[in-house]
Structures are given as structure tokens and as C-alpha cells.
PAZAPA-4460 file (N, C-alpha, C; in steps of 0.05 Angstrom, whole numbers, plus 32768, in hexadecimal, padded with zeros to 4 digits):
% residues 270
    n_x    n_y    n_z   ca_x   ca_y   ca_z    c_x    c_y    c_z   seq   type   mol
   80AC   8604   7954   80C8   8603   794C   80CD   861A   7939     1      X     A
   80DF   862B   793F   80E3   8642   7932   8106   8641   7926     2      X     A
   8106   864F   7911   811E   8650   78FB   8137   8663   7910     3      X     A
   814B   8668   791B   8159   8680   7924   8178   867D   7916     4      X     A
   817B   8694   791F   819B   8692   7912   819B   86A8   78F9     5      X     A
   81BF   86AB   78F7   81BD   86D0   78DF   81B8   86C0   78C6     6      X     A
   81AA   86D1   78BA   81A0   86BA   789F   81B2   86C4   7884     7      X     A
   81C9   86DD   7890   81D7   86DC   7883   81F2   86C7   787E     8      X     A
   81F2   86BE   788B   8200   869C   7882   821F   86A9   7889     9      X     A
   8231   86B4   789D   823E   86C4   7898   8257   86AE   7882    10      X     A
   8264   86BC   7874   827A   86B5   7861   826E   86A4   7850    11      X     A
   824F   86AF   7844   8249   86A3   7825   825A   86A8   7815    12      X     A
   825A   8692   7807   826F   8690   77E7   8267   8680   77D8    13      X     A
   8265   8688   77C1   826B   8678   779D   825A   8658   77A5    14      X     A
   8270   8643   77BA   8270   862E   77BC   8259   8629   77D0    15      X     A
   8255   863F   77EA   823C   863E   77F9   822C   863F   77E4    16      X     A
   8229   864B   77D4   81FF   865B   77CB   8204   8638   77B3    17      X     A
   821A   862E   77AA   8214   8617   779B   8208   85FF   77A5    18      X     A
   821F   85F7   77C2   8216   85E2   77D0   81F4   85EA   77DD    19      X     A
   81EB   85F9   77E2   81D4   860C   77F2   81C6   85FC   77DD    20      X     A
   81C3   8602   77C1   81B0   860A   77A8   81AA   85E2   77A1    21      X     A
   81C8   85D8   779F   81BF   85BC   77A3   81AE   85B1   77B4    22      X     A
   81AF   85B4   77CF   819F   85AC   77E6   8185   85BA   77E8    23      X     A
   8182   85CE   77DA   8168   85DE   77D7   8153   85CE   77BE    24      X     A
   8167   85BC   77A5   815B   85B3   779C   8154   8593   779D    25      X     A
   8165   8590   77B0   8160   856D   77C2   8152   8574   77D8    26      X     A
   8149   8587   77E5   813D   8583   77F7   8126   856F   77F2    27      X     A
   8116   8568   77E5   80FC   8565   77E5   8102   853C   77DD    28      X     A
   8110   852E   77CE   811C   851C   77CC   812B   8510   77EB    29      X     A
   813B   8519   77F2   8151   8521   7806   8139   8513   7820    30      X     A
   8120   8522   7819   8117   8524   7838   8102   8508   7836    31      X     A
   80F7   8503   7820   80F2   84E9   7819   8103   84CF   781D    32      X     A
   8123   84D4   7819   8133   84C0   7824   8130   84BF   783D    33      X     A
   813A   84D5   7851   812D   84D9   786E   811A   84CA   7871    34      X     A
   8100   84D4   786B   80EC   84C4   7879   80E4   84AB   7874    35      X     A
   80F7   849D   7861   80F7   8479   7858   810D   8473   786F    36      X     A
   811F   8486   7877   812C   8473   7891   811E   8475   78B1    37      X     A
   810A   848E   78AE   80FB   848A   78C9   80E9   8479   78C9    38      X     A
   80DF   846B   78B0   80C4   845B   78B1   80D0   8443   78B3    39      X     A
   80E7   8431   78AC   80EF   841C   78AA   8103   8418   78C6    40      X     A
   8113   83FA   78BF   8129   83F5   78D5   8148   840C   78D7    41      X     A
   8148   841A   78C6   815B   842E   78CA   815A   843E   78E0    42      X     A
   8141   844A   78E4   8147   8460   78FC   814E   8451   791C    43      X     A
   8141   8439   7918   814D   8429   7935   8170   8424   792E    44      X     A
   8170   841A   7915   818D   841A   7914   819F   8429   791C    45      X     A
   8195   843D   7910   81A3   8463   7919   81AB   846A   792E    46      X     A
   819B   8463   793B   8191   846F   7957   81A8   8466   7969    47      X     A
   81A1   8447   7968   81B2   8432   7975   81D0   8435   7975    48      X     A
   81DD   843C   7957   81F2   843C   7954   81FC   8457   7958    49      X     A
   81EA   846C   795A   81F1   8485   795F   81F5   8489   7984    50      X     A
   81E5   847F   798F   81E4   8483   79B0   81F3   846B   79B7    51      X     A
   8202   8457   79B1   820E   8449   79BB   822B   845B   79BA    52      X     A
   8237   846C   79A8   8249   847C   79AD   8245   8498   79BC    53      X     A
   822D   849D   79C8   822C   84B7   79D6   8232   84BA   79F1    54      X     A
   823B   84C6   7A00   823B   84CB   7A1D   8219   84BA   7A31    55      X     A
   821F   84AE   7A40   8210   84A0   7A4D   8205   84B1   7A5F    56      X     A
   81ED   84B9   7A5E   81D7   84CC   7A6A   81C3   84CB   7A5C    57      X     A
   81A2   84D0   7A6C   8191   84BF   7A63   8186   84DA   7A53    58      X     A
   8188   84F2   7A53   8180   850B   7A42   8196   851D   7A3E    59      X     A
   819A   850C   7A28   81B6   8523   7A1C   81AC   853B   7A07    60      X     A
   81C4   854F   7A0A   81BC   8563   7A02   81D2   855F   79E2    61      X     A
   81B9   856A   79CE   81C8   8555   79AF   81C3   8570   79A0    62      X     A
   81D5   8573   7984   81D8   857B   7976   81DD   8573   7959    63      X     A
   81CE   8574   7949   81CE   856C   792B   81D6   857C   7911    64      X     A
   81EC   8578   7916   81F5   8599   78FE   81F4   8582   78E1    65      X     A
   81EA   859E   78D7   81DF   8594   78B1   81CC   857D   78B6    66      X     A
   81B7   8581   78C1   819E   8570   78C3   8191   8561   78AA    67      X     A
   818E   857A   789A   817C   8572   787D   8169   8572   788D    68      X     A
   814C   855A   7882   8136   855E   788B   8136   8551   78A3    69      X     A
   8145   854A   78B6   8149   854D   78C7   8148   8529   78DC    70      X     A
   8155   851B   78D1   814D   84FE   78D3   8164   84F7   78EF    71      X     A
   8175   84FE   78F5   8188   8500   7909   817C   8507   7923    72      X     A
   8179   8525   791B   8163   8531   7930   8144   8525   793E    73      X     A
   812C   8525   7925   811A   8518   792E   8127   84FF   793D    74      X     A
   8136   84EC   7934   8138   84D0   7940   8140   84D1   795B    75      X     A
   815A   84E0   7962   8161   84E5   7978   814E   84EE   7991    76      X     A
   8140   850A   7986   812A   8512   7997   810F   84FB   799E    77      X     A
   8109   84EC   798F   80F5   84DC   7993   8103   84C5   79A2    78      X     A
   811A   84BA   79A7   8124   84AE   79BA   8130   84BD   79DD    79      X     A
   8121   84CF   79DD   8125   84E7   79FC   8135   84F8   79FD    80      X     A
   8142   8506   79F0   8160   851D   79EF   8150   8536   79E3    81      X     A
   815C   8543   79E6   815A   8563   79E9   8174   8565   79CB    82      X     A
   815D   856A   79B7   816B   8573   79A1   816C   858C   7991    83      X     A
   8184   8593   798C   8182   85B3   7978   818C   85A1   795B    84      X     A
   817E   85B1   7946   818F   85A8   7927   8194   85CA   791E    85      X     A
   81AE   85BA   790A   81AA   85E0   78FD   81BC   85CD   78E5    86      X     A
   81AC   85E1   78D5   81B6   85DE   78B2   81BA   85F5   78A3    87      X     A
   81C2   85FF   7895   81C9   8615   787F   81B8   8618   786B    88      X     A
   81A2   8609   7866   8194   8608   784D   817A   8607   785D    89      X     A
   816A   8625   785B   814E   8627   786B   8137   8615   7859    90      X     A
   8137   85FE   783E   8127   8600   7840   8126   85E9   7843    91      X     A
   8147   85D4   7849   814A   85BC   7858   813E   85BF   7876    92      X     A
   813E   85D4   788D   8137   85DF   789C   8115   85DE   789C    93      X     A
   8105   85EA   7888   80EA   85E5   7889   80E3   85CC   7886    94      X     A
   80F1   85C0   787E   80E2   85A1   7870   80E9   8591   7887    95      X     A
   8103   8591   78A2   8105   858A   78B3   80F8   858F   78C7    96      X     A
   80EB   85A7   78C8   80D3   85AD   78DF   80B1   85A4   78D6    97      X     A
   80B7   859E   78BE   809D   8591   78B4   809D   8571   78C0    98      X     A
   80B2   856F   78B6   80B5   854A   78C2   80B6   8546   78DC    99      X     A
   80C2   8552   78EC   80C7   8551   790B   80A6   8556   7919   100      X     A
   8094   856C   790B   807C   8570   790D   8068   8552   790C   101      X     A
   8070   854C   78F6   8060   8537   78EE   806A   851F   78F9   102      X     A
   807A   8517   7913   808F   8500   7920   808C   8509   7940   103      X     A
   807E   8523   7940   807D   852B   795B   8096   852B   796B   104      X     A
   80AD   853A   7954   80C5   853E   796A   80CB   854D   7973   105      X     A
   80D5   855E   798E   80DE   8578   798E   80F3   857A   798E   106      X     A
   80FB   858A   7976   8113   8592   796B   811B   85AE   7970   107      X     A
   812C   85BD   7970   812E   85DF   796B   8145   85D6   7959   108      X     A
   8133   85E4   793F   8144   85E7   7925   8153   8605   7926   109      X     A
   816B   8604   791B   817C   8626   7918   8186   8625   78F9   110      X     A
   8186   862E   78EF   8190   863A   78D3   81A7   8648   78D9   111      X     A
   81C5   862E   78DA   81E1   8636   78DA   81EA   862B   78C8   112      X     A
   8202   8633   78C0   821E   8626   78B3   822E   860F   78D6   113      X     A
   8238   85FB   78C2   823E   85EA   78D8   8266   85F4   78DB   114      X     A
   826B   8601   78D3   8281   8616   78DD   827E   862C   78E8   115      X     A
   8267   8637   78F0   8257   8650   78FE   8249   8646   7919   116      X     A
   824A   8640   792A   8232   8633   793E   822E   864B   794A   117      X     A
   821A   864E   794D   8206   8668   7966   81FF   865C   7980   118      X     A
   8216   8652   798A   820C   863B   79A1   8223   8642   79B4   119      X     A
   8226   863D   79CD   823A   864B   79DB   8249   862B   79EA   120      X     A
   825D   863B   79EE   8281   8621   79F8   8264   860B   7A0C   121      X     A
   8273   85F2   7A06   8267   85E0   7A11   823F   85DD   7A12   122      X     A
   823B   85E4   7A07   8215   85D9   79F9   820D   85C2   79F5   123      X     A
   821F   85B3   79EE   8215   8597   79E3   821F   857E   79F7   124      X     A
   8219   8568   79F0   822E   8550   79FA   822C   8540   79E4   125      X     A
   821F   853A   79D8   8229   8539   79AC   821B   8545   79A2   126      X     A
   822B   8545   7989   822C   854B   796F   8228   8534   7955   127      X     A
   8216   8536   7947   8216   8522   7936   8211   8532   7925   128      X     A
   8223   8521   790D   821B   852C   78ED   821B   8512   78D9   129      X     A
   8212   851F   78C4   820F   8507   78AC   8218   8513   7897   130      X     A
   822C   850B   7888   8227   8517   786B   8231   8533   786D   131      X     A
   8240   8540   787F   8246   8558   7886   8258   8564   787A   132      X     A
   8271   8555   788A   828E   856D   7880   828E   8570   7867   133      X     A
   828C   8551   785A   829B   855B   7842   8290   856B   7829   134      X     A
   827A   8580   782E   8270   8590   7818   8273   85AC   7831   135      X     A
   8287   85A7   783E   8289   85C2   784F   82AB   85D7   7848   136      X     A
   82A5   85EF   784A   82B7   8600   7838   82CB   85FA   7851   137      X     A
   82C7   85F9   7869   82E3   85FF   787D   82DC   85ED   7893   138      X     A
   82DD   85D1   788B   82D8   85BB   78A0   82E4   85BA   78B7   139      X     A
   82FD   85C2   78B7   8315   85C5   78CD   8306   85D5   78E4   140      X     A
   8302   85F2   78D6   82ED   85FF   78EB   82D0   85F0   78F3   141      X     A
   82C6   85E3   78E0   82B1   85D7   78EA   82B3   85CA   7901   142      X     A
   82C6   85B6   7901   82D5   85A7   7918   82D6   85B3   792E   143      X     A
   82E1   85CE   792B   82F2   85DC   7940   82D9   85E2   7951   144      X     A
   82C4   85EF   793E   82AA   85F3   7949   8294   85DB   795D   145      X     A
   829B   85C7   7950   8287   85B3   7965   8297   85B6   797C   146      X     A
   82B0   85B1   797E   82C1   85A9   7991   82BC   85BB   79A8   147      X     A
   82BA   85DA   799E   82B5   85EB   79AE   8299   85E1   79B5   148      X     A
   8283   85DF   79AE   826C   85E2   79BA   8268   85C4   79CB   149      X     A
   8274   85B0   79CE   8277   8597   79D7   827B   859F   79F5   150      X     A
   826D   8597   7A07   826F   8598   7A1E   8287   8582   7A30   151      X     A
   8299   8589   7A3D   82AA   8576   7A43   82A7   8550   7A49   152      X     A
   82A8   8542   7A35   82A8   852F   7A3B   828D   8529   7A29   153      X     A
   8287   853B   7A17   8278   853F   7A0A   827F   8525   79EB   154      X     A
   8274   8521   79D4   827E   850B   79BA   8275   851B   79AA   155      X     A
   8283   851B   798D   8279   8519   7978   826F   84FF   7969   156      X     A
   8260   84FD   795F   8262   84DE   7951   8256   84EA   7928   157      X     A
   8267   84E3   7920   8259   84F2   7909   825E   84E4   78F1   158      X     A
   8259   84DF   78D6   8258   84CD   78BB   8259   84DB   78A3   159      X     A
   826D   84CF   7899   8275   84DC   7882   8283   84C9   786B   160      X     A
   828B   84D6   7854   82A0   84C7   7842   82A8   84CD   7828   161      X     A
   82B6   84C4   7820   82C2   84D5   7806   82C1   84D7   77F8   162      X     A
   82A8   84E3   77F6   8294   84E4   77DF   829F   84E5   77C5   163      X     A
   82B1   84F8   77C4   82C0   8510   77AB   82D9   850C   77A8   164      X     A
   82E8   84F3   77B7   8302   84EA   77B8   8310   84E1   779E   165      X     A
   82F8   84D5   7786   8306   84C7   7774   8303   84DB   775A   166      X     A
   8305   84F5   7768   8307   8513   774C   832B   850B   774D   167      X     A
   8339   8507   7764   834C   8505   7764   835A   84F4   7766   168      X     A
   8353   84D8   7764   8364   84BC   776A   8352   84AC   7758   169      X     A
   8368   84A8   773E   835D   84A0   7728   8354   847D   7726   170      X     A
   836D   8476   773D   8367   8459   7741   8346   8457   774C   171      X     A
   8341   846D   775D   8320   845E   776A   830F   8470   775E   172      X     A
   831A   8477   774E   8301   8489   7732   82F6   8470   7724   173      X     A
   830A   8462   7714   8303   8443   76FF   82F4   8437   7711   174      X     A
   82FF   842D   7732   82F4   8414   773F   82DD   8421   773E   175      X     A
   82D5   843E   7745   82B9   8446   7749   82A5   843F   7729   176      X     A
   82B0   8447   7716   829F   8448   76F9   82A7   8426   76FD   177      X     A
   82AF   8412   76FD   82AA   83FE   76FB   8293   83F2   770A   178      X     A
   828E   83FD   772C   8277   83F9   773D   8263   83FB   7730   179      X     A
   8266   8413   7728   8250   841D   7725   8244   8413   770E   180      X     A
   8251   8402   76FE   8243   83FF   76E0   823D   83DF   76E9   181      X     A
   8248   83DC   76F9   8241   83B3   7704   8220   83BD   771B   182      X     A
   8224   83D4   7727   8206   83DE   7734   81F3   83DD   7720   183      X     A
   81F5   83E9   770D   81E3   83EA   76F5   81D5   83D6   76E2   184      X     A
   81E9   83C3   76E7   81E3   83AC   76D2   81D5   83A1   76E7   185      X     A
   81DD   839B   76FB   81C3   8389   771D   81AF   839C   7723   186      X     A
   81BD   83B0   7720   8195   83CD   7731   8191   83D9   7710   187      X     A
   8183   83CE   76F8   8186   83E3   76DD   816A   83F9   76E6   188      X     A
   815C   83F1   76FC   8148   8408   7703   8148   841C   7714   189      X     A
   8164   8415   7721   8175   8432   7735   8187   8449   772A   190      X     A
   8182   845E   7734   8188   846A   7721   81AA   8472   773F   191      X     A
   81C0   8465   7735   81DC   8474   773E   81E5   848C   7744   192      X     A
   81D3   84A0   7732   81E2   84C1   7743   81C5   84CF   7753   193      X     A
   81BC   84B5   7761   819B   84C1   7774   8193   84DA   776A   194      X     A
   8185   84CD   7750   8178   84E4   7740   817E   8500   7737   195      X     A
   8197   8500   773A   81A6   8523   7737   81AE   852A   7713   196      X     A
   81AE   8513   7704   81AC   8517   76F2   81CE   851F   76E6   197      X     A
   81D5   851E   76CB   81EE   8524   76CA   81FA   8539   76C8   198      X     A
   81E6   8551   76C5   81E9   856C   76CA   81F7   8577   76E1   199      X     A
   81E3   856C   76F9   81E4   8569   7712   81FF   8563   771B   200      X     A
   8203   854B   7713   821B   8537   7722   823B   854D   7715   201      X     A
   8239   8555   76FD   8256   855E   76F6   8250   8582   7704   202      X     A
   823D   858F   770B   823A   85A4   771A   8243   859F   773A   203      X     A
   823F   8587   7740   8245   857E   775F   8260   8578   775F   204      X     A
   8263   856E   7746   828C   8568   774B   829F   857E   7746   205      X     A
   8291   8590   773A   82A2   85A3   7738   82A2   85BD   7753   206      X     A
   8287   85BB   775B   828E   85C9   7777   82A2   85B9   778B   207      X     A
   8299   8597   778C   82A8   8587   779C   82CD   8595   779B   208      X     A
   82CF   8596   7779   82EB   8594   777B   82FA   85AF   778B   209      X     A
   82E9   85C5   7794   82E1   85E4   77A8   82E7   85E0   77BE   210      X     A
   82E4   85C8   77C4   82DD   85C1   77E2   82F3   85B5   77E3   211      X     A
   82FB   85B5   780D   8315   85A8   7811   831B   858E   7820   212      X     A
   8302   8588   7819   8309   856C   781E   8301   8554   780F   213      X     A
   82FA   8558   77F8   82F7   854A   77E3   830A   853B   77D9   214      X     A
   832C   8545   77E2   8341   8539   77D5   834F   852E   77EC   215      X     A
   8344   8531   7808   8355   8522   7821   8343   84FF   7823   216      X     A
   8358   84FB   7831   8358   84DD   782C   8348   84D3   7852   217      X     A
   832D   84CE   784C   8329   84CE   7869   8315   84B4   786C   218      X     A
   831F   84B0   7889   8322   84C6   789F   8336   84C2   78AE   219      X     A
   8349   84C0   78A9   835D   84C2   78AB   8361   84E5   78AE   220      X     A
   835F   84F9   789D   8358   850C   78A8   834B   851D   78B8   221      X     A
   832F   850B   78BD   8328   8512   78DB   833B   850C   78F4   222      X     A
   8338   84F3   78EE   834F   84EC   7908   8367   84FE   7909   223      X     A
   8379   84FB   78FA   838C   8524   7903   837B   8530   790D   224      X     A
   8364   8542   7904   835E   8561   7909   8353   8558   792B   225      X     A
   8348   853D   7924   8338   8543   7945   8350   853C   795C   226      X     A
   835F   8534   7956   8378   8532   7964   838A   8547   7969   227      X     A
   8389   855A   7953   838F   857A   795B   8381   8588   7968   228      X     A
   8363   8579   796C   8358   858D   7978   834F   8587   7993   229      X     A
   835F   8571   799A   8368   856A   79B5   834E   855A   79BE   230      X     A
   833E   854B   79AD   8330   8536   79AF   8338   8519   79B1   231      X     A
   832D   8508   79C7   833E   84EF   79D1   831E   84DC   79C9   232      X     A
   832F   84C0   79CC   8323   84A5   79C4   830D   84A0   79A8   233      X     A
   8325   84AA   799E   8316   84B0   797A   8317   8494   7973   234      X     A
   82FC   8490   795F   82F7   8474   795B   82E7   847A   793F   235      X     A
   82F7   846E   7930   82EB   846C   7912   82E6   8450   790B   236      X     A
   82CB   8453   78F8   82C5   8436   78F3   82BD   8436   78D2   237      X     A
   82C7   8428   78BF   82C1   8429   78A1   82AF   841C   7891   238      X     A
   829A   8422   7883   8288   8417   7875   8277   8414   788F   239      X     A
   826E   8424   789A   825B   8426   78B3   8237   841A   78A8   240      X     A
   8237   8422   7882   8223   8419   787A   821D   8401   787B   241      X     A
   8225   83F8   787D   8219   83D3   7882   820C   83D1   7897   242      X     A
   820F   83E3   78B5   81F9   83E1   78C9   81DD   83F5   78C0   243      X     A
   81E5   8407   78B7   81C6   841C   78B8   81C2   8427   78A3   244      X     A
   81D2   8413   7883   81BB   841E   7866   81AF   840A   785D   245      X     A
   819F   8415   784C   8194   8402   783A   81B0   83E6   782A   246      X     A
   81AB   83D3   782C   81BC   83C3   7821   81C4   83CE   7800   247      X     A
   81AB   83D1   77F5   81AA   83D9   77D5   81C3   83FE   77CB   248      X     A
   81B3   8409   77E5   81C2   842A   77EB   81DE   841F   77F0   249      X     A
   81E3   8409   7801   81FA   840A   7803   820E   83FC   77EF   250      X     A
   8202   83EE   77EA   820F   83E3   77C4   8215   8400   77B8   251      X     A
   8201   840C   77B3   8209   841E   77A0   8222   8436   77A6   252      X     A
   8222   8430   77BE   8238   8450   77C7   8255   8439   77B9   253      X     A
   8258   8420   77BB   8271   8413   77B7   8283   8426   77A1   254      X     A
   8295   8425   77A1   82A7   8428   77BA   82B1   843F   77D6   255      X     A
   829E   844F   77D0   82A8   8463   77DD   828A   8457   77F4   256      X     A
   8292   8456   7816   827E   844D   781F   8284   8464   783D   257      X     A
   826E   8466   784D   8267   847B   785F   8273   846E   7879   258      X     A
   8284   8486   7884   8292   847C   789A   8291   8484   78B6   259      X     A
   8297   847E   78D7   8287   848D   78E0   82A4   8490   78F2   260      X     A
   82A1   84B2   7900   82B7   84B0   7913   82AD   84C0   7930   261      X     A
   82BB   84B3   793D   82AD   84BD   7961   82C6   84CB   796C   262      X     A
   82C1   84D8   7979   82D3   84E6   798B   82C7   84F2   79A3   263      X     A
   82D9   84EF   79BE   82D0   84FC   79D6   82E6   851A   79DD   264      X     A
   82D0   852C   79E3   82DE   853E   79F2   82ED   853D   7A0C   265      X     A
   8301   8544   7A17   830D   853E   7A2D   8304   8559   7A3F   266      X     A
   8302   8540   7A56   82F5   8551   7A76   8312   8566   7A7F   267      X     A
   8308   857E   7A8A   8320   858A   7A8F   8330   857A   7AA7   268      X     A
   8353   8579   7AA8   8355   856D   7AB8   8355   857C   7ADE   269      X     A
   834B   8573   7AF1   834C   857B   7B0C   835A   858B   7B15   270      X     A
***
């Protein structure tokens, strides 16, 4: 498995080399979470709930933009599909070809931006992400981008949530500092900002507040963009964590909880 792709990142900025520098220093944590959901009942969970929304064919051709260490990918590939991942951060990239090594998956990892794809019109028949758009500088294009590489009749199915929403909605700022201090008093040996420390956490909000989708109210704004982008039988589902997290992980995200939205490409018509 080899690294490809311009490793000049085209349209680095300020907010790239920050978000980059975070994930460069979670990689190694990050990939430890990963491999607690391949060893346990999560990755069947994953899997299940991930290919029950994909195009029905028994070797699909998959794509995993912003992999991390690569838990999407490995899982997929070890269930029979033909998988590519690509991430922006080479050394989330090494630590995912270490794991996929060590899981016996074959993967072809690329070192992209998930608004950049090096992949040509129609490549895929999904697309899955986790945790993606919303630390992305130009999600809209990101969008624009799967859609293009989506083979007709092709899905995205991808998970996300709003993370960074209550910088600006003061009502679910309190409900959140209230969660979070009733988490504390029931878990006093978990630590709430997954070890990032408070340095960390007010460096992450202030790039968040950089970013453009930290202040949209979603997904509700997915649903528009993929609808502009002439994507049919869009299906969003909320608090998706209750089927495939940790019960405890998912206490703690309260209130802001991870959501999942599908969309199909449309077949050209005859």
C-alpha cells in the first residue's frame, strides 16, 4: 500500500496547517479509539448499518474520504469491496496502513483533501465519511466533489454533527455545560474533552469558529446542498449513536449527538 497524491495539499491555509497539526497530534489516541471499535461489537455494527444503505452488489467499489487510521476502510474491505481511503494528514495515513497491515485489509490509501479528489467522474458507488465536513474549509465543494466521483446510482452515506454549534446558540451552550457537569458527577474518571486538555479545546474552538459550518444548523443543511446537487432519496437519521457507540461515548457527546445522512445519485435518464 503506497501514499499518492500532490502532497502539496493544493489551497493550504492558516486553518488547513491548524486542523492538519491537531490530527497530527491525535493521531496516535484517535487510532487507539479505532482499533477498540474493530476489536469489539462496533465494527459489525458499522458495517451492518453502513451496507444496509449502499447500492446492492456483492463487490462494491468504496471510498473513505478523511479515514484517520482508517476504521471505515479496513471494516469495509474485510467484508469483500474494493476500497480506496484518502485523508489530508500523512501521518493519519501511516498509522492507517499500519492497521489495515495488521487486519489484513487491502486498502489503497491517497493523501487528499476531501474537496480535492484525484479520482475521475463516476469511480465509486459510495462514499462514506465520519466526522468529516464539519472541520472542512469548503464543504459545499466537498459535496460537489463526491457527487462527481459517485458512479450513477451510486450513495453517499456519511456521519457527522454539530460539533461547534453551541459557539453560537447560547441556549445549547448552558444545556451542553449542564451535560456535561451531570457526565462528570456519574463518569468523575472520564475525562469530557477526550484528553485534549483545555489548551487544546479553546485552540479547536477558535479555528471551529474559521470554519463554515460550525454555525449551520444541520443537517438540515445537508439536505439543501445535496438537493442542489441534484441528489434524490435523501434520508437522514438523528442520534444514529445509539446503534454503533459506546453507550458511555454516547452519554458524553449529550447534547450534541452524531447524525447520519444517505443520498443516491440519479441514473441518467434513457
Amino acid at each position: 500500500m503506497d501514499i499518492y497524491g500532490d502532497k502539496t495539499l493544493e489551497g493550504t491555509t492558516q486553518i488547513l496547517k491548524g486542523l492538519t497539526s491537531y490530527w497530527k497530534d491525535r493521531t496516535h489516541s484517535y487510532s487507539m479509539q479505532n482499533l477498540e471499535e474493530m476489536n469489539d461489537w462496533r465494527r459489525q455494527a458499522w458495517r451492518d448499518l453502513i451496507l444496509s444503505h449502499a447500492p446492492h452488489k456483492d463487490r462494491l467499489r468504496i471510498l473513505d474520504v478523511g479515514t484517520g487510521p482508517g476504521f471505515f476502510a479496513m471494516n469495509l474491505s474485510l467484508a469483500g469491496h474494493d476500497v480506496t481511503a484518502v485523508d489530508a494528514t500523512e501521518h493519519m495515513l501511516y498509522h492507517a496502513m499500519e492497521n489495515a497491515w495488521d487486519y489484513k485489509a487491502k486498502v489503497n490509501f491517497v493523501l487528499a483533501r476531501g474537496e480535492f479528489l484525484p479520482f475521475e467522474d463516476g469511480s465509486f458507488d459510495l462514499i462514506v465519511s465520519r466526522n468529516v465536513l464539519w472541520n472542512l474549509e469548503y464543504p459545499e465543494k466537498a459535496l460537489s466533489e463526491w457527487v462527481r466521483v459517485l458512479s450513477p446510482g451510486g450513495r453517499l452515506v456519511y456521519f457527522d454533527a454539530n460539533w461547534y454549534l453551541y459557539l453560537y446558540d447560547e441556549e445549547l451552550k448552558l444545556k451542553r455545560e449542564e451535560k456535561r457537569e451531570a457526565f462528570k458527577r456519574r463518569h468523575s474518571d472520564m475525562d469530557v474533552t477526550w484528553g485534549l486538555g483545555p489548551y487544546r479545546v479553546r485552540e479547536l474552538e477558535q479555528m471551529a469558529l474559521a470554519l463554515p459550518l460550525s454555525k449551520e444548523r444541520r443537517p438540515d443543511w445537508d439536505t439543501r446542498v445535496l438537493k442542489g446537487l441534484g441528489m434524490q432519496d435523501i434520508k437522514v437519521e438523528e442520534e444514529i449513536g445509539r446503534k454503533v457507540q459506546d453507550p458511555v461515548e454516547f452519554e458524553r457527546d449529550d447534547p450534541t449527538f452524531v447524525f447520519m445522512v444517505c443520498a443516491e445519485k440519479p441514473a441518467p435518464m434513457p
